[in-house]
C-alpha positions as CSV (number, residue, x, y, z in Angstrom):
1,X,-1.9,26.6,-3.0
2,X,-1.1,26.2,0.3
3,X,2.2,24.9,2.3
4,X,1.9,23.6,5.6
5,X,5.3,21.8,7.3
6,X,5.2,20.1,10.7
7,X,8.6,19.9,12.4
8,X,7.6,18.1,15.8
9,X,6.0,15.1,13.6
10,X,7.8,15.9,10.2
11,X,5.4,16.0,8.0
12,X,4.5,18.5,5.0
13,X,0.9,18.9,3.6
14,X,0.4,20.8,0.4
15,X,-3.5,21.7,-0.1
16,X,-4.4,22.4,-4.0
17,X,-7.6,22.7,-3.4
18,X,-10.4,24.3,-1.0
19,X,-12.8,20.9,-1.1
20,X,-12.5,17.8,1.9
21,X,-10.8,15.0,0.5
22,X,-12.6,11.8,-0.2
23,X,-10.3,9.4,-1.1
24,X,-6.2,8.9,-0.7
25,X,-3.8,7.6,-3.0
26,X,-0.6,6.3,-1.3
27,X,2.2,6.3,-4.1
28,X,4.8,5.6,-2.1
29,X,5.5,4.9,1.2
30,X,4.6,8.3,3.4
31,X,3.8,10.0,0.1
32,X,-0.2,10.2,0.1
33,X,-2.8,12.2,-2.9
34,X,-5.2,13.2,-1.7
35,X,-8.2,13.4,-4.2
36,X,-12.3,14.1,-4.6
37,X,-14.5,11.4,-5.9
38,X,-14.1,13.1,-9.6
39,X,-10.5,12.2,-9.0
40,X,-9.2,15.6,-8.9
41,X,-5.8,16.2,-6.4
42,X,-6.5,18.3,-3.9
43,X,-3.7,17.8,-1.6
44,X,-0.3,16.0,-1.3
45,X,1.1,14.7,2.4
46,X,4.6,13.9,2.6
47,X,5.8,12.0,6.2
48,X,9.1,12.2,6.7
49,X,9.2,15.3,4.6
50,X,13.0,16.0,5.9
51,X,13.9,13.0,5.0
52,X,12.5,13.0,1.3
53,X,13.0,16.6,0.3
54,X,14.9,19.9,0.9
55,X,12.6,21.4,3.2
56,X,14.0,24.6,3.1
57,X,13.2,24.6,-0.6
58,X,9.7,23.9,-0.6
59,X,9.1,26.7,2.4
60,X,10.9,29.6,0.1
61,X,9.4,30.5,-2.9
62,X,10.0,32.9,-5.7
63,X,7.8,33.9,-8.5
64,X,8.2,34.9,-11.9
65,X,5.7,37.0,-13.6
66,X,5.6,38.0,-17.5
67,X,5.5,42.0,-17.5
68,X,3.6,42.2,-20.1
69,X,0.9,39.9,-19.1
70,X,0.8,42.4,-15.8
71,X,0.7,45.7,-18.0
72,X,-3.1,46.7,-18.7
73,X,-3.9,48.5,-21.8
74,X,-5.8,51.7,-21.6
75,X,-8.0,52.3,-24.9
């Protein structure tokens, strides 16, 4: 996944997937899906971003990972 924010036309793009988009879904207005012909999302565009979300949030991240899920056992 990747996050890409705009600030001189305020808009946010998150891309879910590596393949071109083929179709859009606008579910609300400035909030587009984009998807491929199977239907699968592959990217969400948010216009006004600023206005519809804490941008600040989206841009930081943190991650949580399972230790033992990490730990790789030697036979």
């Amino acid at each position: 996944m990747k996050v890409h924010y705009d600030n001189e036309i305020d808009a946010l793009y998150i891309k879910l997937g590596t393949k071109k988009p083929e179709g859009v879904i606008e579910i609300s207005e400035g909030i587009n899906i984009d998807t491929t012909s199977e239907g699968k999302i592959i990217g969400i565009e948010i216009l006004d971003a600023s206005k519809k979300i804490d941008i600040k949030t989206i841009l930081s991240y943190s991650l949580e990972l399972d230790k033992k899920s990490l730990t790789q056992k030697i036979a």
